[in-house]
C-alpha positions in Angstrom: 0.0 0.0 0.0 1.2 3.4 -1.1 0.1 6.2 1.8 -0.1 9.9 0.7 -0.5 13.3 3.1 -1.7 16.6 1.7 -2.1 19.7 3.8 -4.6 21.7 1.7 -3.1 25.1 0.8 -6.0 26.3 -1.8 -9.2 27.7 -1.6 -12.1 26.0 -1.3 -12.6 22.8 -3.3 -14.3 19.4 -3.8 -11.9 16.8 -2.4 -12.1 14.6 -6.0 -10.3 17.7 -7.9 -8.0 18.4 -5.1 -6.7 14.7 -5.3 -7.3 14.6 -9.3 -4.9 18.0 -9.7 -2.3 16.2 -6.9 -2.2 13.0 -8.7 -1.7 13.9 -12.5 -1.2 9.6 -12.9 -4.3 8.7 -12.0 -7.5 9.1 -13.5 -10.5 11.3 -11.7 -12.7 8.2 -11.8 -9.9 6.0 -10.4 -10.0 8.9 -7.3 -13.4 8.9 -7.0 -13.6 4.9 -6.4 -11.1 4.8 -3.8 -12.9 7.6 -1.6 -16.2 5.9 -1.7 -13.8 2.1 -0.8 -13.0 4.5 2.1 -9.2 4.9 1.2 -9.4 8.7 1.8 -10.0 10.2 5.3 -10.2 14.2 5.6 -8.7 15.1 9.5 -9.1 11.1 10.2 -12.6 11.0 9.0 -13.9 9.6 6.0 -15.3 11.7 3.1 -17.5 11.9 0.5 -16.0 13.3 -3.4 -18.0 15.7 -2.8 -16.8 17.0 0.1 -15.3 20.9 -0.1 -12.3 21.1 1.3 -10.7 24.2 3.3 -6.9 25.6 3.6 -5.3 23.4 6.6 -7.2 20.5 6.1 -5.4 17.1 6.0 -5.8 14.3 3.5 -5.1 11.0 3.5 -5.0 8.3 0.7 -4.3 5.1 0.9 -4.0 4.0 -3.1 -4.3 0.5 -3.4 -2.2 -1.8 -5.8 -3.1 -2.9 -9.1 -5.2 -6.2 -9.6 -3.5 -9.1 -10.1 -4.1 -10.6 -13.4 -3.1 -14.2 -14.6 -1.2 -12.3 -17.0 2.3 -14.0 -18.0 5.2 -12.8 -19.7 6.7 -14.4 -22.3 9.8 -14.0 -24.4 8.5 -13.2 -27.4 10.4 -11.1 -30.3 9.3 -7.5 -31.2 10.3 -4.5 -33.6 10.4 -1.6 -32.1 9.8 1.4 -34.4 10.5 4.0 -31.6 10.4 4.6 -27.9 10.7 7.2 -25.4 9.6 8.2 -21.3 6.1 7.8 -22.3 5.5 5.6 -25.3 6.5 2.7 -27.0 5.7 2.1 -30.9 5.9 -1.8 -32.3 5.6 -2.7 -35.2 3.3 -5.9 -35.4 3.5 -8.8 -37.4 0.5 -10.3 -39.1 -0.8 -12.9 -37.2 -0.5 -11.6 -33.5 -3.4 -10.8 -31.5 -3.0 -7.8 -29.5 -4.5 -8.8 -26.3 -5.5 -12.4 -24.6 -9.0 -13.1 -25.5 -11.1 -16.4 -25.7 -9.3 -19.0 -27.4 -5.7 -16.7 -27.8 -4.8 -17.0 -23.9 -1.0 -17.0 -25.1 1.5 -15.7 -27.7 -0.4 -11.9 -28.1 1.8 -8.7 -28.3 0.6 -8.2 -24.2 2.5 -11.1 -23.2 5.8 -10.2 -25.4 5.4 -6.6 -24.1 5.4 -7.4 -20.2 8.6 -9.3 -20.8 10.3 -6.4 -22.4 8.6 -3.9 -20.4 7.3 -5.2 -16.9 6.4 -1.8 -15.8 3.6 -1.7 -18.1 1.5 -4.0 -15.3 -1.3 -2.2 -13.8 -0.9 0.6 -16.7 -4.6 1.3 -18.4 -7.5 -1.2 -18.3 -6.6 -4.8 -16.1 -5.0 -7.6 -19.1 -4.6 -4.7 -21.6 -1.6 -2.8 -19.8 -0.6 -0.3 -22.1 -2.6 -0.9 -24.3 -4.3 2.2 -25.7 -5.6 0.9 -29.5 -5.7 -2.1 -31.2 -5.3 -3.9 -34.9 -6.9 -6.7 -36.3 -4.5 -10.1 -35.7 -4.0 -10.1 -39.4 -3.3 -6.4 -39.7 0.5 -5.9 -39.2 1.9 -2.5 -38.8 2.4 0.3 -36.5 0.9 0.5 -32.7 1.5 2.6 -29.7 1.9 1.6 -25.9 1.9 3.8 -23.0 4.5 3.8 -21.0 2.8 5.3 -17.5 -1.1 6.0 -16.7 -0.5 9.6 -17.4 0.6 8.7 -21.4 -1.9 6.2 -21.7 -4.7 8.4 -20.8 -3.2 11.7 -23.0 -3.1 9.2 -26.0 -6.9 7.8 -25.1 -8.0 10.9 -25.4 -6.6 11.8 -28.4 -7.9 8.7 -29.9 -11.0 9.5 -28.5 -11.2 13.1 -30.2 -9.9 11.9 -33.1 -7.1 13.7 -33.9 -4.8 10.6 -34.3 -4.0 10.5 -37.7 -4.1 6.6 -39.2 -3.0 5.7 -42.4 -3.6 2.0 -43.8 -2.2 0.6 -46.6 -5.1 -1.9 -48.7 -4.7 -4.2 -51.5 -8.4 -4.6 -52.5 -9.7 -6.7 -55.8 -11.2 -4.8 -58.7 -10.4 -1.3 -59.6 -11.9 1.5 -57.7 -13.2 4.3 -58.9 -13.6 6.6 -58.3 -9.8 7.7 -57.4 -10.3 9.3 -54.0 -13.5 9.4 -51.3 -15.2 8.8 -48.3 -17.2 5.8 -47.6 -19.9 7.0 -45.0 -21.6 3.8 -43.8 -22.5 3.3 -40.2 -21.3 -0.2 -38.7 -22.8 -2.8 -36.4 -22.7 -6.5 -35.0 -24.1 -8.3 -38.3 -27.7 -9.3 -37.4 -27.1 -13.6 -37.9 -23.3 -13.9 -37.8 -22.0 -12.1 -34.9 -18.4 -12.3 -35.6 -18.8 -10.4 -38.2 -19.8 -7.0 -38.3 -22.0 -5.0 -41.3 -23.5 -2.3 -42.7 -26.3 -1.0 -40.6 -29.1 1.8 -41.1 -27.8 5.2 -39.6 -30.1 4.7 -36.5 -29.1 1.3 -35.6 -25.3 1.0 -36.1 -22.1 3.5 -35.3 -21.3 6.2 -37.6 -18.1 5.1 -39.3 -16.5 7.1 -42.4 -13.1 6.3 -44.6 -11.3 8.2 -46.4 -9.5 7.1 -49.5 -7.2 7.4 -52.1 -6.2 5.1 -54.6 -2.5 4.3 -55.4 -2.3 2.2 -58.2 -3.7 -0.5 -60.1 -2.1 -4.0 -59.6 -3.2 -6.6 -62.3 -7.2 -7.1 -61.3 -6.7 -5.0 -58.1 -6.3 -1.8 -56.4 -4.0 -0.4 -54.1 -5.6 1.9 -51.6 -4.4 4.6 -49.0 -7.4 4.5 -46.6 -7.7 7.3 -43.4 -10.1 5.7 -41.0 -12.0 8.9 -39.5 -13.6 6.7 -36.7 -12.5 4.1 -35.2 -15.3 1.0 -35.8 -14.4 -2.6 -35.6 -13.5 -4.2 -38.6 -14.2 -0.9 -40.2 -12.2 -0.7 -43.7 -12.5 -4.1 -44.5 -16.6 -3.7 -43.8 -16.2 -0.2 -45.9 -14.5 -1.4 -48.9 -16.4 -5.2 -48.8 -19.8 -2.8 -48.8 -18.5 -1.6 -52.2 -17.9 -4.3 -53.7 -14.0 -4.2 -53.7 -13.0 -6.5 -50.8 -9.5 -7.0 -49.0 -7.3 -8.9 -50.6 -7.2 -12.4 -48.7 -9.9 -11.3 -46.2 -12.2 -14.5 -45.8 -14.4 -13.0 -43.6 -15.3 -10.0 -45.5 -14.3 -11.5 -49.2 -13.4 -14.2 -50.9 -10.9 -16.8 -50.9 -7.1 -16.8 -50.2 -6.3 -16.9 -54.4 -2.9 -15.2 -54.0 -1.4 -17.5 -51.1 -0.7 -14.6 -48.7 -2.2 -16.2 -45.5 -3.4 -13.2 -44.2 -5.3 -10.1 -45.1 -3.9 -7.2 -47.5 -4.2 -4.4 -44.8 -1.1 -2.7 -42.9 -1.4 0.2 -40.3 1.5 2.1 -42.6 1.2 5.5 -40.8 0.7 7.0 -37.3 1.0 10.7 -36.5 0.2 12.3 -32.6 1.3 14.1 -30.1 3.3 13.5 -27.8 2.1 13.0 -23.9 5.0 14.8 -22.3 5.1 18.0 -24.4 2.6 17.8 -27.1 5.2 17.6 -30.0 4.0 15.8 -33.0 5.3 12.6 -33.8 4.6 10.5 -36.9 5.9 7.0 -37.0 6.0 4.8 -40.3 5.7 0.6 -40.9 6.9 -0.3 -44.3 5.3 -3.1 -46.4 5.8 -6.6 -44.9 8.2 -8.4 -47.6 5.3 -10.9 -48.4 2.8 -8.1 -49.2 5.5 -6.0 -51.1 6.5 -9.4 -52.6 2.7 -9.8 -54.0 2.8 -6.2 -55.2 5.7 -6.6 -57.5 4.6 -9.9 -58.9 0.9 -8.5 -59.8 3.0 -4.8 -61.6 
């Protein structure tokens, strides 16, 4: 247990900001749930969030550890496109899942990062540490880690606000046109097969829009640029199957494997942010996989 005394200096005010602006690390609901567990006492009493504090009172927290999680490291290789004090980059490989789930309990990019990084226990939600986005198993390419809760919520919210730039890199078959758009199609669970997801009507999926641009043409298909706008599951390979134009080896969305990759055509090829600790922008770039640069060049 980690015991904390603050002798209140400022004017009046409710005891979850006084904590909230003491404790940049934590989050305000994270505050909030320790006072009502009764972890905070004001002068040796207990007190509500609520509660408006005056200059010379005393407050004590009591901030409990992180849950334990079954969790286990394992030594697992990454490439690491860039790191500093608050993030980490990686550059995943096709065929890692980000985070245990039913029937991947092992082998994800969690259990590689907390044996490079053990710090990252306890940072963001309980068996996602770090985690602060995610890409499809089959999607290889670039994504970021916080290092400490304070990153990890600065790059949430900047997710959440949508000022994350994403840039994807999409082999889809026939030829597009035309050359540059949005797709503006809202997204749901699909109605019978529910692990899948589908175009909806407006009022009964998520809005979800894509920007694109194409490339090139490859033989019978089309190499895309796509900027998703939101952030829907599935999203561009459910906005470019609704159009006709599928992923390249995307099964669930398209058609069959014909070109022997083994995984989709779709690589997270650009990230640009801001940095947690001073706001600079950073942009971060995953080259083609060999294989899918490979299939390029054969189909020119």
């Amino acid at each position: 247990m980690d015991t904390r005394r603050f002798l209140v200096q400022e004017p009046a005010t409710r005891l979850d900001r006084y904590l909230a602006s003491q404790l940049p690390d934590y989050s305000r609901s994270e505050i909030q749930r320790w006072i009502k567990e009764g972890l905070v006492q004001v002068n040796g009493r207990r007190a509500k969030a609520s509660m408006s504090l005056e200059p010379g009172d005393l407050v004590t927290l009591i901030i409990p550890p992180p849950p334990p999680t079954n969790l286990q490291p394992e030594h697992i290789p990454l490439t690491i496109l860039y790191e500093d004090a608050d993030i980490i980059a990686i550059d995943k490989p096709a065929g890692m899942v980000v985070h245990p789930a039913a029937g991947h309990a092992t082998g994800t990019l969690v259990n590689a990062l907390l044996y490079h990084f053990p710090n990252l226990e306890g940072v963001g939600e309980s068996g996602r540490p770090g985690i602060v986005h995610r890409l499809d198993k089959d999607t290889s390419g670039v994504i970021l880690v916080a290092k400490h809760p304070r990153a990890h919520r600065h790059l949430q919210a900047q997710f959440k606000a949508r000022t994350v730039e994403k840039t994807y890199l999409a082999l889809v078959h026939g030829h597009v046109s035309p050359k540059q758009g949005v797709i503006d199609a809202a997204i749901g669970r699909h109605p019978r097969h529910r692990q899948r997801m589908a175009i909806l009507p407006a009022d009964q999926g998520r809005a979800a829009q894509t920007e694109y641009r194409v490339l090139g043409y490859y033989g019978p298909t089309t190499l895309v640029e796509a900027h998703p706008l939101t952030g829907r599951t599935h999203q561009i390979r459910v906005h470019f199957a609704s159009l006709g134009h599928p992923i390249v080896g995307d099964a669930l969305y398209g058609r069959r494997d014909a070109y022997g990759l083994g995984r989709h055509f779709l690589h997270a090829h650009r990230l640009r942010f801001r940095r947690p600790s001073d706001d600079r922008v950073i942009e971060l770039v995953s080259h083609l996989p060999e294989k899918l640069q490979a299939l390029l060049d054969r189909l020119a």
